[in-house]
PyMOL CGO cylinders between C-alpha atoms (Angstrom):
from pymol import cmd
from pymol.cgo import CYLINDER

trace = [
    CYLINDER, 142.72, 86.86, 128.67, 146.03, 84.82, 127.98, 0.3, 1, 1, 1, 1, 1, 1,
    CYLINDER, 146.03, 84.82, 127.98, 148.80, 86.45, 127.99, 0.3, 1, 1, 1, 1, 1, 1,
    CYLINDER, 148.80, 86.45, 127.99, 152.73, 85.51, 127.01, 0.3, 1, 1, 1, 1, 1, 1,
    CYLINDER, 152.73, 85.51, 127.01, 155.36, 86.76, 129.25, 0.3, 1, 1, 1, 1, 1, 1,
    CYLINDER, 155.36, 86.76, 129.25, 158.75, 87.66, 128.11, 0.3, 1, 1, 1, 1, 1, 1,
    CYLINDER, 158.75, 87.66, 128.11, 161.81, 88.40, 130.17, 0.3, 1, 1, 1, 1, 1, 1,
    CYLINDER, 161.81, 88.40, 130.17, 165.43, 86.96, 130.53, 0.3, 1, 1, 1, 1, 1, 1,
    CYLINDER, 165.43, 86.96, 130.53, 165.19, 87.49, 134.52, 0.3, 1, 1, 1, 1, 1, 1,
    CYLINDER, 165.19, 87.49, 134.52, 162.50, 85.05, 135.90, 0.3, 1, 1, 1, 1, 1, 1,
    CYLINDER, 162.50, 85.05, 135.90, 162.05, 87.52, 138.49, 0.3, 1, 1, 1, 1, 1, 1,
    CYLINDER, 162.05, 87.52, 138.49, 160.89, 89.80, 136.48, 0.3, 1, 1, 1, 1, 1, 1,
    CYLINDER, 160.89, 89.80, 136.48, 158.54, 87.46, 134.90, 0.3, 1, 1, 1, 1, 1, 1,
    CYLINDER, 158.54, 87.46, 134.90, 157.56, 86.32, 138.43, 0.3, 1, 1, 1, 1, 1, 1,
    CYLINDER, 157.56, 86.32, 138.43, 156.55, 90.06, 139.50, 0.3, 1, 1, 1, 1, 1, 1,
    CYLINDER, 156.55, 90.06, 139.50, 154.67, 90.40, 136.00, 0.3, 1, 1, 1, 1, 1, 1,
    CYLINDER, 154.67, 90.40, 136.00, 153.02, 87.25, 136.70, 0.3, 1, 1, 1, 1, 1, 1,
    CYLINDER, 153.02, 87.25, 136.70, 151.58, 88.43, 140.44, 0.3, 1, 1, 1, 1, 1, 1,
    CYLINDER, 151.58, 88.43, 140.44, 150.16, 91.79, 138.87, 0.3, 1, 1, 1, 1, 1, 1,
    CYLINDER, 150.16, 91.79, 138.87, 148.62, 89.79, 136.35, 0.3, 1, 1, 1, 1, 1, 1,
    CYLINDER, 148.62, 89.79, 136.35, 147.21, 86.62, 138.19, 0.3, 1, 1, 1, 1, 1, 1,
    CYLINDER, 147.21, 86.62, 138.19, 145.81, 90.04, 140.48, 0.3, 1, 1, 1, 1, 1, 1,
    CYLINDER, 145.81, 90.04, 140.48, 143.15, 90.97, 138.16, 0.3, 1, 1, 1, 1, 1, 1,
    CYLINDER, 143.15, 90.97, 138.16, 141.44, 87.97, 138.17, 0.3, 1, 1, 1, 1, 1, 1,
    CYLINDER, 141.44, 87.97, 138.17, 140.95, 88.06, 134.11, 0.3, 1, 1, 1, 1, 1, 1,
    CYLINDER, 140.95, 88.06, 134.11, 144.13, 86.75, 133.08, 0.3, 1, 1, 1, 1, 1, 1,
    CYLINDER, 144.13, 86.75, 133.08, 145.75, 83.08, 132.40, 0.3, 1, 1, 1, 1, 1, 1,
    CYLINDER, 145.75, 83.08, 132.40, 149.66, 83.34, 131.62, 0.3, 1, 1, 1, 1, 1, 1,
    CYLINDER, 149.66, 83.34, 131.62, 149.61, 81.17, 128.93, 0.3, 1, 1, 1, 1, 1, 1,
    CYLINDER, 149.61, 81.17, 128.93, 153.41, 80.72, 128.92, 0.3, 1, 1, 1, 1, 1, 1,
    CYLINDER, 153.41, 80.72, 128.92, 156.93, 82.64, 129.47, 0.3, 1, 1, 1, 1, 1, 1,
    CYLINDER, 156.93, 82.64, 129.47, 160.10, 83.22, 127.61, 0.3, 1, 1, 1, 1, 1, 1,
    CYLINDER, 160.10, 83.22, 127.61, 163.27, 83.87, 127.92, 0.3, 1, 1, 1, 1, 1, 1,
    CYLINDER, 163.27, 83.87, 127.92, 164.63, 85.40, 125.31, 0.3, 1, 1, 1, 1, 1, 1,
    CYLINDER, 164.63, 85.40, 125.31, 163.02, 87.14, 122.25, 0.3, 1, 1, 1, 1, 1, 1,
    CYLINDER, 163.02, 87.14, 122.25, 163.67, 84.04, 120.10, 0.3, 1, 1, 1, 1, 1, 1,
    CYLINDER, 163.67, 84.04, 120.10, 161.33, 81.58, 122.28, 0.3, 1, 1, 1, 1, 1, 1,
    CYLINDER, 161.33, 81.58, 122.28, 158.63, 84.63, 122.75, 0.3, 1, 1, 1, 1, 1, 1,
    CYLINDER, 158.63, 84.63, 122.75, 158.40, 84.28, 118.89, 0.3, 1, 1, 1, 1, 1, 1,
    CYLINDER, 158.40, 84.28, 118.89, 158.27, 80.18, 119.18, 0.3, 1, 1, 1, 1, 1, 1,
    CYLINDER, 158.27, 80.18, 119.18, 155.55, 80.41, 121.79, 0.3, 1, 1, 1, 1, 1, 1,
    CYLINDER, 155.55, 80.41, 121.79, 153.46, 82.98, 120.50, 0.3, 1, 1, 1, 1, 1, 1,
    CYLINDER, 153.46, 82.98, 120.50, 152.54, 80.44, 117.87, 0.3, 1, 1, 1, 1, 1, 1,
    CYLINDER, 152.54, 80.44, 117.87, 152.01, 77.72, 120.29, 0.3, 1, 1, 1, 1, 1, 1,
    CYLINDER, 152.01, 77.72, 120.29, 149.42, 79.58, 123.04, 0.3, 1, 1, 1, 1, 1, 1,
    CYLINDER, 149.42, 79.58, 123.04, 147.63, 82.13, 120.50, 0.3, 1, 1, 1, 1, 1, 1,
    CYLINDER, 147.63, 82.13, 120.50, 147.98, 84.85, 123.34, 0.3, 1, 1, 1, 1, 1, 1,
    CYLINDER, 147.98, 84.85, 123.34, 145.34, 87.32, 123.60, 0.3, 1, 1, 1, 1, 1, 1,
    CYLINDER, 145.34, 87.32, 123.60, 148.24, 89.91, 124.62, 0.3, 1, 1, 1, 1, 1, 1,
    CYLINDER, 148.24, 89.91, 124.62, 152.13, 89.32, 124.94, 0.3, 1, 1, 1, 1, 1, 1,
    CYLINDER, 152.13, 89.32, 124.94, 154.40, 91.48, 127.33, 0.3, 1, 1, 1, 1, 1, 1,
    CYLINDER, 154.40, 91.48, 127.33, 158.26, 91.59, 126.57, 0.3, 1, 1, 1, 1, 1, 1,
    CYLINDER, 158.26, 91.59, 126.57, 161.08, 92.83, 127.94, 0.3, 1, 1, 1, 1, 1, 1,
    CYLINDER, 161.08, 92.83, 127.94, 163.04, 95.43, 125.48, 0.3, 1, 1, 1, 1, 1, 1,
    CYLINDER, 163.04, 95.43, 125.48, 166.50, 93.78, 126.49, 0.3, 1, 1, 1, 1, 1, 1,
    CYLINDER, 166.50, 93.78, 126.49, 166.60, 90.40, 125.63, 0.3, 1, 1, 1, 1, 1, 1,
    CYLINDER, 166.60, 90.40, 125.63, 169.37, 87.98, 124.87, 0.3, 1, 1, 1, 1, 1, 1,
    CYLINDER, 169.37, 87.98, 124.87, 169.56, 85.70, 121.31, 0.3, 1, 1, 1, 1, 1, 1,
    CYLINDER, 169.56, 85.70, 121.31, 166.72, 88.19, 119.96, 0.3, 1, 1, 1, 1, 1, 1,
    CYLINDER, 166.72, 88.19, 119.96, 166.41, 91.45, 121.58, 0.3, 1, 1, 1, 1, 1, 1,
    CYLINDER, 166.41, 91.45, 121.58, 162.32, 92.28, 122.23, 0.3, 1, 1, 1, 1, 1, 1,
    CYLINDER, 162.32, 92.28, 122.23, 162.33, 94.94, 118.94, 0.3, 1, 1, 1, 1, 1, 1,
    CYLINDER, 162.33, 94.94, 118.94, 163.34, 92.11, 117.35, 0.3, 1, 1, 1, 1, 1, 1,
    CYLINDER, 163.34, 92.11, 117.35, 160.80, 89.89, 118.71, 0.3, 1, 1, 1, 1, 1, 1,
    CYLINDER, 160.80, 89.89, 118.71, 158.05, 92.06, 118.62, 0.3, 1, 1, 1, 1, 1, 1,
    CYLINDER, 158.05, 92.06, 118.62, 158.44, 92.32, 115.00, 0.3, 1, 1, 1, 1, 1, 1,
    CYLINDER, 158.44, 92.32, 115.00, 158.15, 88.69, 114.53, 0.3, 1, 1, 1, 1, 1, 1,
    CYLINDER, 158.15, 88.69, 114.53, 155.28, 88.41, 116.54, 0.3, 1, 1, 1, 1, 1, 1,
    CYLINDER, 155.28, 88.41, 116.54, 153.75, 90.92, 114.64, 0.3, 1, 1, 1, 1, 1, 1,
    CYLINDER, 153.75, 90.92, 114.64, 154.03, 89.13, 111.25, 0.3, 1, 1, 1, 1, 1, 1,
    CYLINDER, 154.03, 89.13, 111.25, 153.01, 86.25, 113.30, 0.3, 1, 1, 1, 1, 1, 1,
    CYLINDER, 153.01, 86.25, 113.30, 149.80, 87.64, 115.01, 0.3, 1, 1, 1, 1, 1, 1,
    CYLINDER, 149.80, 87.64, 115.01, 149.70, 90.76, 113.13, 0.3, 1, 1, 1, 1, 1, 1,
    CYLINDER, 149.70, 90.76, 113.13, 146.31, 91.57, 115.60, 0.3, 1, 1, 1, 1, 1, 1,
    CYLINDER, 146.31, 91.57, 115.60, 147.84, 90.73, 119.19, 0.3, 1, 1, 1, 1, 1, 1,
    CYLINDER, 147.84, 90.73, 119.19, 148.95, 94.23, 121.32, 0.3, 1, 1, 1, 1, 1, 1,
    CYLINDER, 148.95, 94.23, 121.32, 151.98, 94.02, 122.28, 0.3, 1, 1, 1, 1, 1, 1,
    CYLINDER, 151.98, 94.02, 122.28, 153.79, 96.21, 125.62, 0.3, 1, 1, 1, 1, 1, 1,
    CYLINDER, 153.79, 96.21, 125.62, 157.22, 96.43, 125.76, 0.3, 1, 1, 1, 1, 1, 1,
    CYLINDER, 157.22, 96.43, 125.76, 158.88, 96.95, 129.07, 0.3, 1, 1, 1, 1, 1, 1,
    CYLINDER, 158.88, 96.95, 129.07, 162.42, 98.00, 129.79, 0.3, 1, 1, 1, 1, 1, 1,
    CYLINDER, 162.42, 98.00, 129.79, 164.77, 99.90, 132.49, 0.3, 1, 1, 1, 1, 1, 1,
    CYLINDER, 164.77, 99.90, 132.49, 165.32, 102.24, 129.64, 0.3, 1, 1, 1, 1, 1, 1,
    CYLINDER, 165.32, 102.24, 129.64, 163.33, 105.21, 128.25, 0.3, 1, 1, 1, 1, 1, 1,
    CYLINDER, 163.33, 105.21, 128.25, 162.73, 108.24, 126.23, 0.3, 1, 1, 1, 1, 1, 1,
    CYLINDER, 162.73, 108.24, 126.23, 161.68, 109.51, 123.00, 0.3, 1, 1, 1, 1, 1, 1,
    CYLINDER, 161.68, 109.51, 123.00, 163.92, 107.37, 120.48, 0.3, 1, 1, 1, 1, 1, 1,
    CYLINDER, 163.92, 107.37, 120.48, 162.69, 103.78, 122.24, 0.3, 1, 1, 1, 1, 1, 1,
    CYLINDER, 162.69, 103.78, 122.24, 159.04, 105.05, 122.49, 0.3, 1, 1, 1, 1, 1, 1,
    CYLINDER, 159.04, 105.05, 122.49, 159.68, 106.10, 118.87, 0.3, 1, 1, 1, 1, 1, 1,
    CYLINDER, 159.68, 106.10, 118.87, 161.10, 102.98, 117.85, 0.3, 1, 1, 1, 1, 1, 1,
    CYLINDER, 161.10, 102.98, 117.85, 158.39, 101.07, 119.50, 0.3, 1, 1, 1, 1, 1, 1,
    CYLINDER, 158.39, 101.07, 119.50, 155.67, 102.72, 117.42, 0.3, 1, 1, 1, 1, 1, 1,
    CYLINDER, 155.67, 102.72, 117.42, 157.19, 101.99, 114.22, 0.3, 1, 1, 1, 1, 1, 1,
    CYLINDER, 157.19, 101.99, 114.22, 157.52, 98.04, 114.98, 0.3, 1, 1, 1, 1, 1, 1,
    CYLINDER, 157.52, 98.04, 114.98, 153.93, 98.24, 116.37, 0.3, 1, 1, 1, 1, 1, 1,
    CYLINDER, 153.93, 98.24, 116.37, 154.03, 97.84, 119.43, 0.3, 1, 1, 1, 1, 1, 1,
    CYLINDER, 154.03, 97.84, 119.43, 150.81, 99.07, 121.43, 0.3, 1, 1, 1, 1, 1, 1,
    CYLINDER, 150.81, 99.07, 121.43, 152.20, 99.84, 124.83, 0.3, 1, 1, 1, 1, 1, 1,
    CYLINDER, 152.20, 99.84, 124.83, 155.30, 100.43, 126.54, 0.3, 1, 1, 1, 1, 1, 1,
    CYLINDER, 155.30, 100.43, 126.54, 155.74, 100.79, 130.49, 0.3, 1, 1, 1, 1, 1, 1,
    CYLINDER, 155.74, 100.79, 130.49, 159.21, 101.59, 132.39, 0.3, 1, 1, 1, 1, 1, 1,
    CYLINDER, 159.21, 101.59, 132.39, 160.14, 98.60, 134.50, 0.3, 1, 1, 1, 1, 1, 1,
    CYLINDER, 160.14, 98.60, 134.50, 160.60, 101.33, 137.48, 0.3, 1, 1, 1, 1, 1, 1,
    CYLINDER, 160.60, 101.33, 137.48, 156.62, 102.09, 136.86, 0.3, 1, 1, 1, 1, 1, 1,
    CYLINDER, 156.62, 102.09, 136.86, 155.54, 98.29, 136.23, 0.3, 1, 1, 1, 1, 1, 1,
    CYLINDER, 155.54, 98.29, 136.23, 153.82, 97.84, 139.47, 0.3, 1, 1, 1, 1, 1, 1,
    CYLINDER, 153.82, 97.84, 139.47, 151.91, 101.34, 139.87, 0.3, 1, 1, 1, 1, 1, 1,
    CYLINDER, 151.91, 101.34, 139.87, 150.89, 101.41, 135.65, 0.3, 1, 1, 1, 1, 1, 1,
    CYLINDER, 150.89, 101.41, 135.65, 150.89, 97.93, 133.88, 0.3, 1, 1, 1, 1, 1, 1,
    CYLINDER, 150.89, 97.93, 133.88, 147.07, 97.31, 134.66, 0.3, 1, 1, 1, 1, 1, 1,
    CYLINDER, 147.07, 97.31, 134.66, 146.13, 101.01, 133.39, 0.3, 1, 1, 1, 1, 1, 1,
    CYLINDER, 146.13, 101.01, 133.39, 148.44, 99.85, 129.86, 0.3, 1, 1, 1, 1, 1, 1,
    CYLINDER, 148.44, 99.85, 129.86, 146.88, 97.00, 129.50, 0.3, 1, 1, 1, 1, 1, 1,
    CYLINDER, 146.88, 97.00, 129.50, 143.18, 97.63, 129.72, 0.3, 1, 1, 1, 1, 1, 1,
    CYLINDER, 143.18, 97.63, 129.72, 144.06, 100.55, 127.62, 0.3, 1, 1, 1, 1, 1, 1,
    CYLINDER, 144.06, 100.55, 127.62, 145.94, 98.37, 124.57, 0.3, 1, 1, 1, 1, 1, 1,
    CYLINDER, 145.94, 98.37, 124.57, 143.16, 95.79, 124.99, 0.3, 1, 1, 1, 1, 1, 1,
    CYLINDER, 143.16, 95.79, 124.99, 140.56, 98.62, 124.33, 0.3, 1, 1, 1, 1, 1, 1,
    CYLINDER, 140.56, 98.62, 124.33, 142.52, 99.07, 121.37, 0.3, 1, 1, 1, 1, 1, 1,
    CYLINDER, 142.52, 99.07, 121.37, 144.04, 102.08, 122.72, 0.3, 1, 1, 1, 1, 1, 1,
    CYLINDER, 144.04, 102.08, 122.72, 147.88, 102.73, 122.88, 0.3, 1, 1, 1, 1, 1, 1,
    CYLINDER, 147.88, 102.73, 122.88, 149.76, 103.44, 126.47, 0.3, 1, 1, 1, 1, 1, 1,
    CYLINDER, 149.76, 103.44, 126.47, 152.53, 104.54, 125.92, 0.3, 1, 1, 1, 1, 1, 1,
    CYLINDER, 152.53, 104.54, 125.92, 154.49, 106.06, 129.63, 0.3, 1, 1, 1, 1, 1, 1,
    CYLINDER, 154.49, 106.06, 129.63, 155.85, 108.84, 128.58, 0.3, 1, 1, 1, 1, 1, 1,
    CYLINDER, 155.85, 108.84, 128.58, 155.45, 111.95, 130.91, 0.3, 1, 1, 1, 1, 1, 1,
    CYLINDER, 155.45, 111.95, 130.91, 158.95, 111.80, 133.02, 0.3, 1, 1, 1, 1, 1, 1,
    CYLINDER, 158.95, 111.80, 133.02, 160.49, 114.59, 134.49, 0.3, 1, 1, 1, 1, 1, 1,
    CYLINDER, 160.49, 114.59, 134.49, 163.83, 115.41, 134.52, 0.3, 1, 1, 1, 1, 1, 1,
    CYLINDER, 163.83, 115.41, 134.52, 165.93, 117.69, 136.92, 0.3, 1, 1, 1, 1, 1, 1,
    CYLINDER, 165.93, 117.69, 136.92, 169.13, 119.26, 135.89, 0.3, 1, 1, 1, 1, 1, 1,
    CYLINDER, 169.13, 119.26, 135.89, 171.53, 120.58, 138.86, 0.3, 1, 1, 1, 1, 1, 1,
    CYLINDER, 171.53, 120.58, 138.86, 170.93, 120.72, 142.84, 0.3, 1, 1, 1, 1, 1, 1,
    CYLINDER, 170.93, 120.72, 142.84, 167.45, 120.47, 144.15, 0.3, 1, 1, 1, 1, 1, 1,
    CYLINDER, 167.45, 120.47, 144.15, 166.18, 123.39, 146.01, 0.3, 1, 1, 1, 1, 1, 1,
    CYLINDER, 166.18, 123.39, 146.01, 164.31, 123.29, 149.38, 0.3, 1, 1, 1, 1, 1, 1,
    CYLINDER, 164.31, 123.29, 149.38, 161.32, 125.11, 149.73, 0.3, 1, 1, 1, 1, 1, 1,
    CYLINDER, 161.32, 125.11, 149.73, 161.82, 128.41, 152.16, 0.3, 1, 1, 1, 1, 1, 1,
    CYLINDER, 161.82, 128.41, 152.16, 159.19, 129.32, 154.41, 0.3, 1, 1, 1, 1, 1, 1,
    CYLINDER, 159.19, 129.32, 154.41, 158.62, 132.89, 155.56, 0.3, 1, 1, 1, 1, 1, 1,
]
cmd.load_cgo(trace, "trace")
């Protein structure tokens, strides 16, 4: 599978890169800085599957990911991003993206989003819970 990597940190990219190079299926085809060369490259390497960050400088991954998809209207894309929540998961569905995963939850659930976006399924990490006010210890009697 070759996949594009998009992310204006190259550490980032470089963490992305070990979980992928992990499964044993995957060539990285080629990484990006910004949204703007994601969008270059796609046409250049014809990725099977193209990962970008959400917060991107020059074009921002929404941005990107839109491109790409009049581009290579069939290739899933996963967005990833220190943000969440219902309006970016939202937001990501109506640009058509496939998958997103939280950057916090990158190394426990990207494999699990993308064998499910290259079934053709969508993964999108959304079960988070919140707590409001002090925690509470548990009281034994």
């Amino acid at each position: 599978m070759r996949v594009l990597i998009a992310d204006d940190h190259e550490i980032v990219r470089r963490g992305v890169r070990s979980i992928l190079e992990s499964r044993g299926d995957t060539n990285i085809c080629l990484e990006a800085s910004n949204g703007q060369e994601a969008v270059q490259r796609v046409a250049e390497c014809k990725p099977d599957l193209v990962i970008l960050d959400h917060s991107m400088p020059v074009l921002d991954g929404l941005g990107a990911a839109s491109k790409i998809r009049k581009i290579m209207p069939e290739v899933p894309i996963i967005m990833l991003s220190m943000h969440d929540g219902p309006q970016l998961i939202q937001e990501l569905r109506l640009i058509g993206a496939q998958g997103f995963v939280p950057k916090a939850e990158c190394a426990e659930r990207l494999n699990e989003g993308i064998d499910a976006v290259m079934r053709g399924e969508t993964f999108f990490s959304e079960e988070k819970t919140f707590r409001s006010g002090p925690l509470q210890e548990a009281v034994e009697d």
